[in-house]
C-alpha positions in Angstrom: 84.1 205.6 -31.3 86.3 207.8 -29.1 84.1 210.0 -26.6 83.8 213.5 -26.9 85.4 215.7 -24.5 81.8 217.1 -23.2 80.6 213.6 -22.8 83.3 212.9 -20.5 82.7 216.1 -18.6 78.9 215.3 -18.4 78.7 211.6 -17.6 81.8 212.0 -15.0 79.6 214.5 -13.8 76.6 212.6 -13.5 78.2 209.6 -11.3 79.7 212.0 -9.2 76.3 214.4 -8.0 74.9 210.6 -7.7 77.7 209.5 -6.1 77.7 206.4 -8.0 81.5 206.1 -7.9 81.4 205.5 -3.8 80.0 203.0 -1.6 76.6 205.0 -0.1 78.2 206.2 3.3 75.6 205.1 6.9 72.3 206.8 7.0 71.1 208.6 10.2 68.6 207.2 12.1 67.1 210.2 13.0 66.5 210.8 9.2 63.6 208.0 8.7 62.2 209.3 12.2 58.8 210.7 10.8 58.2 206.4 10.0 58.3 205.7 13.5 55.9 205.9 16.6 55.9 209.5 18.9 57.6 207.5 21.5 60.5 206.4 19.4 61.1 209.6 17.7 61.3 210.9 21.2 63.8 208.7 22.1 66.0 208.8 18.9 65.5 212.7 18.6 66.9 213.0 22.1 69.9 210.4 22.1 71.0 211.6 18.3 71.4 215.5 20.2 73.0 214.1 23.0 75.8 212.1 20.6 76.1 215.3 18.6 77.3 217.0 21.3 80.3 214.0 21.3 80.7 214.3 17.5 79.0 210.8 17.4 75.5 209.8 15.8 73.3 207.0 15.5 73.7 205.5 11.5 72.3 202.4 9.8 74.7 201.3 7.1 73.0 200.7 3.8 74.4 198.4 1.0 71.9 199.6 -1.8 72.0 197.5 -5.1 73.0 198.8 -8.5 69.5 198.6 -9.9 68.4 200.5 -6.8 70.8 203.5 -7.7 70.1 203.3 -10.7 66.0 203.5 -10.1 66.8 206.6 -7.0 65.3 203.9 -4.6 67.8 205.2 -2.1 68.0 208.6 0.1 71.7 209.4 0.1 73.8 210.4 2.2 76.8 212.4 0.6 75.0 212.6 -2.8 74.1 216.0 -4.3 70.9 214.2 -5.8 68.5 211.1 -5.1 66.7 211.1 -8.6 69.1 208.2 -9.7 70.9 207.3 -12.6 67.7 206.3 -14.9 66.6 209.8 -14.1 69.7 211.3 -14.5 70.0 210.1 -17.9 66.7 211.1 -19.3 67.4 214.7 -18.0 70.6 214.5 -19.3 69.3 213.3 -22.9 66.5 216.1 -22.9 68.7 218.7 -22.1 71.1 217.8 -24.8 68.4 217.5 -27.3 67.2 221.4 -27.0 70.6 223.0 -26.8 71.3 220.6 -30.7 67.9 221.8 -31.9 68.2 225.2 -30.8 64.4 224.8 -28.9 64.2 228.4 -27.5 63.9 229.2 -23.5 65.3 228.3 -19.9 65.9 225.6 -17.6 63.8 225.0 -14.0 63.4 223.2 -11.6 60.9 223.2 -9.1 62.0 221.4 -5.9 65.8 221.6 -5.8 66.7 219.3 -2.8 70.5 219.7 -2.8 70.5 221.0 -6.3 72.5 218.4 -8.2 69.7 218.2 -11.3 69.8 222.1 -11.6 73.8 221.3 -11.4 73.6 218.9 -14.2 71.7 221.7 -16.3 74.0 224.3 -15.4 77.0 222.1 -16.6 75.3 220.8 -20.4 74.6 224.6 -20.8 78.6 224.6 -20.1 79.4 222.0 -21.7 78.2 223.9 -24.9 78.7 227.2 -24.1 75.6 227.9 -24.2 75.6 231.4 -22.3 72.1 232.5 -23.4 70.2 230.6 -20.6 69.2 230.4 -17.5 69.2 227.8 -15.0 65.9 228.6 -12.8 66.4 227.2 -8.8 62.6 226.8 -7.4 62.4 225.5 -4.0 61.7 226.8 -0.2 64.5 225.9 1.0 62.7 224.8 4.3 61.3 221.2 2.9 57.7 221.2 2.0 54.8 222.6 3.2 52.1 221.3 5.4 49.5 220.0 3.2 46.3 222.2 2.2 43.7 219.4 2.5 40.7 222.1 2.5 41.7 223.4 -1.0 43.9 220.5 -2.3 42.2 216.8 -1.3 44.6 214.7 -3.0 47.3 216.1 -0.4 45.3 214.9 2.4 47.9 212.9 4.7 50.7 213.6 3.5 53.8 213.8 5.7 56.4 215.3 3.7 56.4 218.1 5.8 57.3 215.9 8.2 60.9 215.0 6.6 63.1 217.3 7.8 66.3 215.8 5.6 64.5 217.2 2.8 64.8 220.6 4.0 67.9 222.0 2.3 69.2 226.0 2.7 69.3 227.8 0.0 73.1 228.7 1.1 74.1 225.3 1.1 73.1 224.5 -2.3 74.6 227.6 -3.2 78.2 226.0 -2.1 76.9 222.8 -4.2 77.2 224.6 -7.2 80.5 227.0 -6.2 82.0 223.3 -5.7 81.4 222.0 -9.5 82.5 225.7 -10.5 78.9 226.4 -12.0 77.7 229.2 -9.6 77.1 232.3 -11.8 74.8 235.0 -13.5 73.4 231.8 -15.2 71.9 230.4 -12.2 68.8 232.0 -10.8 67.8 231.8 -7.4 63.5 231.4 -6.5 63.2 231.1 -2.9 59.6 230.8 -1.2 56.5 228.7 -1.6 55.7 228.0 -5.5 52.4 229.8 -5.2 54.2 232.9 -4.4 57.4 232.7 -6.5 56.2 230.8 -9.4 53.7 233.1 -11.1 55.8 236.3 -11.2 59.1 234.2 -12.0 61.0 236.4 -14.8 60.6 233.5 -17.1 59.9 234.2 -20.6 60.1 231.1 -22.0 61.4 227.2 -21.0 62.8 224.3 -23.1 63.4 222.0 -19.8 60.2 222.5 -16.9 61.1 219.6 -14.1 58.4 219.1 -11.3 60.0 217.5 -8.6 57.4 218.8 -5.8 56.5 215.7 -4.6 52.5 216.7 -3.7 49.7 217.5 -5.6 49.2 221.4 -4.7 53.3 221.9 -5.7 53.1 219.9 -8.8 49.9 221.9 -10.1 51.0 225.0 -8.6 54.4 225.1 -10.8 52.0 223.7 -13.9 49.4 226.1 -14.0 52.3 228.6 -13.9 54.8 227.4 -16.0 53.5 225.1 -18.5 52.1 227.4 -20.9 56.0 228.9 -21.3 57.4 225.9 -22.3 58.4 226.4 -25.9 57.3 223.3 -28.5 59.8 221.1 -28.8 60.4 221.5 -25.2 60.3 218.9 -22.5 57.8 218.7 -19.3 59.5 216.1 -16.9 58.2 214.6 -14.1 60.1 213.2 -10.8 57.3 212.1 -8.5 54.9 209.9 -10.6 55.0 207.4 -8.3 53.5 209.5 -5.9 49.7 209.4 -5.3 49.2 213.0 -4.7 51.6 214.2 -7.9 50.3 211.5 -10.4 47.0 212.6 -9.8 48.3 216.3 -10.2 49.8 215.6 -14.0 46.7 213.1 -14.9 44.2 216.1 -14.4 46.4 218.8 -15.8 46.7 217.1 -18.9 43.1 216.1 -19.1 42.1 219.8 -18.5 44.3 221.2 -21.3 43.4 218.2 -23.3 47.2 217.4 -23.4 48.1 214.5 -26.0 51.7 214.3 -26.1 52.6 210.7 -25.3 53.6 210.0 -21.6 57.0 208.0 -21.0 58.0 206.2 -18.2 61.8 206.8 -17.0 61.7 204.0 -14.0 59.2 203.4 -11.4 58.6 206.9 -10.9 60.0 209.3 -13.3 58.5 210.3 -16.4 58.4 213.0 -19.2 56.7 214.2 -22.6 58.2 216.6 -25.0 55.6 219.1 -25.5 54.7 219.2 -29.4 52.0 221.9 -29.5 
């Protein structure tokens, strides 16, 4: 059967924020610093400046596997997302499903990184024409925060803060989305910490709420904000799983509110339930 014209649109979309259609370009060394000893971050932090000034850097060169794409096992370089192509597709699929069945409300994200998911909801709302949503973009735009170990003990350790390639500026994401021709009055911008931006959001209602937070005081932050306007029928998707601090997060949330829509797994990480009550 011959391809619709928004499927083409969609999936060449797809491969192209994930940059599946490239080889994955060197990774800066400086990137994976917050792995290493003081000493060698030091070191690397000062001889990556100096090269800069040359127009040079220090780059590993990564040959990442299909299945690794495919799974996000692999922090790009030129891509406008890491969720891979598994996750991709299950955004994708939910997305599609609430725009055919008419579920009633607006798309978030909370955690942005580049932007390309809030991209890919931008462009199925396009795809269409579906100009009576909104496209909600929740993040700092300064990486995450240092975690709140007194209030949030699950968090406890946790370096993200640490990782400054996961600090993105609101401007550049901005330019993300002027580049795929997607920037407008659709597309709503929530800069600041989820505890201050989240719970006076002008959100009525959602049919798409995607955590991608990372720790536990994001993840149940955007939930104990958000959750109760996702419409039934709606879907509640979840990029960080795999993560200690944001498993434990959904497992208690859904316990608390007695939650028994079935959990599915998207790949090692990822997963989602579509909210039935």
């Amino acid at each position: 059967m011959r391809e619709k014209p928004e499927d083409l649109y969609l999936n060449l979309l797809k491969n192209t924020l994930s940059f599946n259609l490239w080889p994955e370009p060197p990774v800066p060394v400086e990137s994976q610093n917050y792995l290493r000893a003081p000493w060698k971050r030091t070191i690397i932090s000062f001889l990556a400046r100096i090269l800069k000034l040359k127009n040079l850097g220090l780059v590993q060169y990564v040959s990442p596997t299909e299945e690794e794409r495919a799974e996000g096992k692999v922090w790009p370089g030129y891509a406008d997302t890491m969720i891979g192509l598994k996750r991709l597709d299950n955004l994708l699929q939910c997305c599609r499903d609430v725009v055919e069945k008419k579920i009633q409300g607006d798309f978030i994200e909370t955690g942005v990184w580049r932007g390309g998911s809030c991209i890919l909801m931008r462009a199925v709302l396009a795809a269409y024409r579906d100009t009576g949503r909104k496209v909600f973009v929740a993040d700092s735009f300064a990486g995450l925060p240092p975690p709140d170990e007194d209030n949030y003990e699950a968090d406890a350790g946790d370096v993200h803060h640490q990782m400054d390639f996961l600090a993105v500026s609101e401007e550049q994401v901005r330019r993300n989305f002027e580049r795929y021709g997607l920037l407008d009055e659709q597309v709503v911008f929530l800069k600041g910490w989820f505890k201050d931006t989240l719970p006076t959001a002008p959100i009525d209602d959602l049919a798409i709420l995607r955590l991608d937070g990372d720790m536990y005081e994001s993840t149940m932050t955007a939930l104990d904000a958000l959750y109760d306007k996702l419409s039934p029928g709606g879907y509640c998707i979840v990029d960080d799983y795999g993560l200690r601090g944001c498993k434990q997060a959904i497992d208690d949330f859904r316990k608390t509110h007695s939650i028994p829509d079935q959990l599915i797994s998207v790949d090692w990480t990822g997963v989602y339930w579509q909210k039935n009550s």
